[in-house]
N, C-alpha and C positions, 0 to 999 in steps of 0.2 A: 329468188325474188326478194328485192329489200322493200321495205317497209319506209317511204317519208315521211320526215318528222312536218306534225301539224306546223305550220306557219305562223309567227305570233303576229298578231294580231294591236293594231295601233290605232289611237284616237278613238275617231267615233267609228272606225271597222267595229272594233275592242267594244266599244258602250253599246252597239246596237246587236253585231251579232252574238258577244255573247254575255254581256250583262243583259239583255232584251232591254236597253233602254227603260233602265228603273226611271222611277218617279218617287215610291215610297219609298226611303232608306234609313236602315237603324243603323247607328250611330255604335263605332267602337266604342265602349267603357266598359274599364276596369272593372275584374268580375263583375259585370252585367250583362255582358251581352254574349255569355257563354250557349253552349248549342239551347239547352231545353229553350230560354230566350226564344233563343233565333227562330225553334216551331213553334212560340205560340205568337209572333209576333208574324211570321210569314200565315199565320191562317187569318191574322185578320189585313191582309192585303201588303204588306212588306216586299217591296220587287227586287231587294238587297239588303244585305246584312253582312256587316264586320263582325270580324271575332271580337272578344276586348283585347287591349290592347297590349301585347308581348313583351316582356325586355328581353331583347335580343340576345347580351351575354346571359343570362341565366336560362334562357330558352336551348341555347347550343351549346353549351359548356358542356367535353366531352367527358367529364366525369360525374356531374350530379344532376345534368338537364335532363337526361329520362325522368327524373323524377318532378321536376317542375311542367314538362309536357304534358305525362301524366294529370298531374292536378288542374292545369290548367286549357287541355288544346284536343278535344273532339269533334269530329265530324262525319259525316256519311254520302251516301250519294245523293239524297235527297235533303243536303243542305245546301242548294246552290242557288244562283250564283253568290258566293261568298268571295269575300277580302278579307285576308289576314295583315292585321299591322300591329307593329313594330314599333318601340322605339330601339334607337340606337343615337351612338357617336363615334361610330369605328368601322369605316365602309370593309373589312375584311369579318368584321363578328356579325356584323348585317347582312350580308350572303352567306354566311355557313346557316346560319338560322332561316332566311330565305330559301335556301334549299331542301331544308327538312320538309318543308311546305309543299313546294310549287307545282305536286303533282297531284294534292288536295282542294288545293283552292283554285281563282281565276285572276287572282292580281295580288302580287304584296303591295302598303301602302306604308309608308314613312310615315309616323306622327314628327308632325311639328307643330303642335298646338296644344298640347298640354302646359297649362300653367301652373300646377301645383307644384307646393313646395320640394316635394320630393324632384320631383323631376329637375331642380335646379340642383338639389343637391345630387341630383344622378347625371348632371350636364346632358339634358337630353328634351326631347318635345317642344314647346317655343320657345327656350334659352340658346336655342341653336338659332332661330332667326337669323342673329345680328353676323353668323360665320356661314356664306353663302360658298366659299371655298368648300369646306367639309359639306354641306350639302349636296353641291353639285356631284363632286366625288362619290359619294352613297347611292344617288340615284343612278347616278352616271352608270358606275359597276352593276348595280342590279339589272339596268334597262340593257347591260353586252351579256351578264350570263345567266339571266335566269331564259327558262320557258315561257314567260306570262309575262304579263307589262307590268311595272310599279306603278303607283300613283302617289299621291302625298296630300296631307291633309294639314292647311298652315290657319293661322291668325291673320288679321292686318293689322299693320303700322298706324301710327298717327293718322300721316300724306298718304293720299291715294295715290301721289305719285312714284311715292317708295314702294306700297301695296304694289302694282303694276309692275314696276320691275323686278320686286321679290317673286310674285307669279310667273312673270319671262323666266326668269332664270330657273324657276323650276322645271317649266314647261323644257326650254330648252336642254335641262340636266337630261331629259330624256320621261318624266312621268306623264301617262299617257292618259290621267285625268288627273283634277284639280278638285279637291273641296276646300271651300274656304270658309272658316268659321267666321262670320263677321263684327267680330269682338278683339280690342286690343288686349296683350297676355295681360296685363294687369287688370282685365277685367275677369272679376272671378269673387267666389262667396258672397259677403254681403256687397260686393263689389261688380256685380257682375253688369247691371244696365242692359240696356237694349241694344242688339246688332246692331248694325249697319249694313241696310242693304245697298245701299249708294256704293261704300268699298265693292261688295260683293258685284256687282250692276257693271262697274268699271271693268274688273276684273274679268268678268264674262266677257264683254265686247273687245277687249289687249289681247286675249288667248285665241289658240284655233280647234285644244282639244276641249272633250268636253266640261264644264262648271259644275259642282255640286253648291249648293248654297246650305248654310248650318245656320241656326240661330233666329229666335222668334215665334218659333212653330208652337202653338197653344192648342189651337183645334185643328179639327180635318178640312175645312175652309182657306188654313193661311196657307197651305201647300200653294196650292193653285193663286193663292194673290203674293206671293213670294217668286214665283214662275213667270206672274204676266207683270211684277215692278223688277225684276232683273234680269229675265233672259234666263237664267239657270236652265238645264237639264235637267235637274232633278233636288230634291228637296231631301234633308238629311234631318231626323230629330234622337235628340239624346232623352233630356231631364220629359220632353212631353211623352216620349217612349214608354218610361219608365213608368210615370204616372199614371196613365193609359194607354196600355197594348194596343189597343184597339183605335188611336187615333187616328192609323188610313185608312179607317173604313166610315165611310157615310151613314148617320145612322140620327132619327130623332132626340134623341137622349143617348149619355155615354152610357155603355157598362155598369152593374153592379159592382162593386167591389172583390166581393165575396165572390162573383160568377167568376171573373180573372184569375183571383188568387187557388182556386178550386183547378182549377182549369190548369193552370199552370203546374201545380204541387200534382195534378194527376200525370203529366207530361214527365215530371221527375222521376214519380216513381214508379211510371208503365212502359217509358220510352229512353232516358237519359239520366241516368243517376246524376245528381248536381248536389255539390258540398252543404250542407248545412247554413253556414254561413251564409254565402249566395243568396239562398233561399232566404232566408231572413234577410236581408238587405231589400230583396224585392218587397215581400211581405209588407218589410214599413213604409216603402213610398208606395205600395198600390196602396196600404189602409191611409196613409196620413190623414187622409180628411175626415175618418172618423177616430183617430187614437185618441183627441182630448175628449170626445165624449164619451169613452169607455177606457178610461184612464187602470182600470185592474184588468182588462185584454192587455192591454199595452205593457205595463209590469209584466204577463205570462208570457209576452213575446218578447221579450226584451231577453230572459230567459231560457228561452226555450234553444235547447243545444242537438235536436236533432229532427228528421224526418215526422217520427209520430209525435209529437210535441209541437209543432211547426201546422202538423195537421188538427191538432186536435182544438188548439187557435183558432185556427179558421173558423173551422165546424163552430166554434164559438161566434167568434163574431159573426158569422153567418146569422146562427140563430139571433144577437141583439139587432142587428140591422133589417134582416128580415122584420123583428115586431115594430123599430123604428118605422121602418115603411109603411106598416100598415095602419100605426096611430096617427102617426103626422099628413101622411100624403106627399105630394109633391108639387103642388098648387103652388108653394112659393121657393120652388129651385127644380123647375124646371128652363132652365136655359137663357132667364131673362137680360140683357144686357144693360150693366151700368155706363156713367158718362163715360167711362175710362176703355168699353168694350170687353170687360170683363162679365164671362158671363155665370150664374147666381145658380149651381146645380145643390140639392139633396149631399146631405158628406154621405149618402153610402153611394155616392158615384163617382166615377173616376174624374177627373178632374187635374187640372195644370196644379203645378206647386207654384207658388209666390215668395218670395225671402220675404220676410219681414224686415221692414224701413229699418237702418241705424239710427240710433237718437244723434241729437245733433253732433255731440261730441265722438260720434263713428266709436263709441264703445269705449273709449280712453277710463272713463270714471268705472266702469265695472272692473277692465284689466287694470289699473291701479288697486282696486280693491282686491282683487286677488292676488297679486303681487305682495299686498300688507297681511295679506293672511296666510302666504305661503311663509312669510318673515316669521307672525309672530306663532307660526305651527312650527316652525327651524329654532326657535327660541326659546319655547316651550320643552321642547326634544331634547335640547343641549344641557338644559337647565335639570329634567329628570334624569340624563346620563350623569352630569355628576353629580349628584345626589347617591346615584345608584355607587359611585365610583367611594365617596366619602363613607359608603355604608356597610362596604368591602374592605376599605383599609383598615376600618374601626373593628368589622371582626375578627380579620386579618390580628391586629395587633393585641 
């Protein structure tokens, strides 16, 4: 008797029978959105989750990628449904590494939307945009041989007109959903500004598979007004993730701080060993809102290079924020909204991160400044080497 292979699965088959038609979805980034992540962010309502995001050759490279898998790429059976992505620029090292996968996860997805600099310097994520050739080709290959459908996850253009056809062509390379961040790549750091859901809106109504929409997500409310001004499928959040785990869940006031960071650090070390590092990375975006007022926690964590040190942090701010609460109250941060619809929570609660505004000159007079003091620290240097150099001849002779 043989055995038939499962059918794969296309479109919205694919988003409804076996993504279960998410709504709430965490957002691949780099070590962040590794597994412990992914369980504490599916218990407070997460309906999908990426891994963060792969490089392809260092993932599959048949001589030192066990080692970078390792560090980077666990899962179970109760991580699901998950997406595993990738970048790449080489549709033949993007299927070897897609198939280490495809019998783990539910979908590989192409990053095309990274904008950092590395990523230009690795020709990879939205520096690929403008070569719809090589795109085509990558998805193209993965949608003939893998088990599981690709997807891809891009930026938009200036033109919505370009947007729309960069989507066609994805759509048509063969990925079988579409997330769109709706930020142009040079929107990014102090530079990043507000999506565009208009792009994303467009976007949704040109295509036939399903839309993720990225970008905007602050509280548990813009899901659903994100949904009913674009049409999306489903809603994806990264930096509102990060801040607050707990952003798809409905709830009068966020999270404690300290109850996430607890929560989480007990998943690491009861459930998913997770690197150091990691851990501290979450640490300071879920504390941000209270680190300048306990500016000597912030030093210990800055610090702090392993597990019990990482905990013993907490347990600390635990304890200052706990007594913060109880002297101050919450009478003036609980939830109030300013003209801008920003709303005014308690720092021991979880809460969106905001950049701080560039001054006018977009930073020009501080990096000149430190440009003149990297000179006159080089000048300085040079100046005691030969001294040092003069003071060796002389015993020399």
């Amino acid at each position: 008797m043989t055995t038939s292979t499962p059918k794969k699965l296309s479109g919205y088959d694919f988003f409804r029978e076996t993504l279960r038609s998410p709504k709430f979805i965490v957002a691949p980034m780099v070590d962040q959105s590794e597994q412990a992540w992914r369980i504490l962010s599916r218990r407070y309502n997460a309906d999908l989750c990426y891994t963060p995001m792969f490089h392809a050759k260092l993932f599959s490279d048949p001589t030192h990628g066990y080692k970078y898998r390792d560090e980077q790429w666990s899962t179970d059976k109760e991580d699901r449904p998950l997406i595993v992505q990738f970048c790449a620029n080489d549709p033949e090292i993007l299927l070897r590494a897609a198939k280490l996968v495809e019998n783990d996860c539910d979908a590989v997805d192409l990053n095309l939307g990274c904008p950092q600099h590395i990523a230009k310097r690795g020709h990879y994520g939205s520096y690929l945009q403008d070569e719809w050739d090589l795109i085509t080709r990558m998805i193209s290959l993965l949608h003939q041989e893998l088990a599981i459908p690709v997807t891809a996850k891009i930026r938009v253009f200036e033109s919505v007109e370009k947007t729309i056809a960069y989507a066609k062509m994805v759509e048509a390379a063969g990925a079988q959903m579409l997330t769109v961040h709706g930020r142009l790549r040079e929107q990014k750091g102090h530079h990043t500004g507000l999506a565009d859901w208009d792009k994303i809106k467009a976007v949704k109504q040109a295509v036939k598979i399903p839309v993720i929409a990225n970008g905007n997500i602050l509280y548990y409310e813009d899901v659903q007004r994100c949904i009913d001004y674009t049409g999306v499928d489903g809603v994806m959040s990264a930096e509102g993730n990060l801040y607050n785990p707990a952003i798809f869940t409905q709830r009068p006031l966020p999270p404690c701080t300290w109850e996430m960071a607890q929560e989480y650090l007990e998943i690491c070390r009861d459930m998913c060993p997770t690197r150091p590092g990691v851990m501290k990375a979450h640490l300071f975006k879920i504390f941000q809102p209270s680190l300048s007022h306990h500016t000597d926690i912030r030093a210990r964590l800055a610090t702090a290079n392993s597990f019990d040190q990482l905990w013993d942090v907490t347990m600390a701010m635990k304890e200052r924020l706990e007594h913060d609460r109880q002297s101050t109250g919450e009478a003036d941060g609980s939830g109030q909204a300013d003209e801008k619809g920003i709303r005014r929570y308690a720092h021991w609660r979880c809460q969106p991160y905001f950049r701080p505004a560039l001054p006018a000159d977009h930073g020009k007079a501080k990096g000149e400044q430190r440009k003149l003091e990297r000179l006159a620290q080089a000048a300085t240097e040079e100046a005691v080497g030969a001294k040092q150099e003069v003071a060796s001849a002389s015993s020399v002779a």
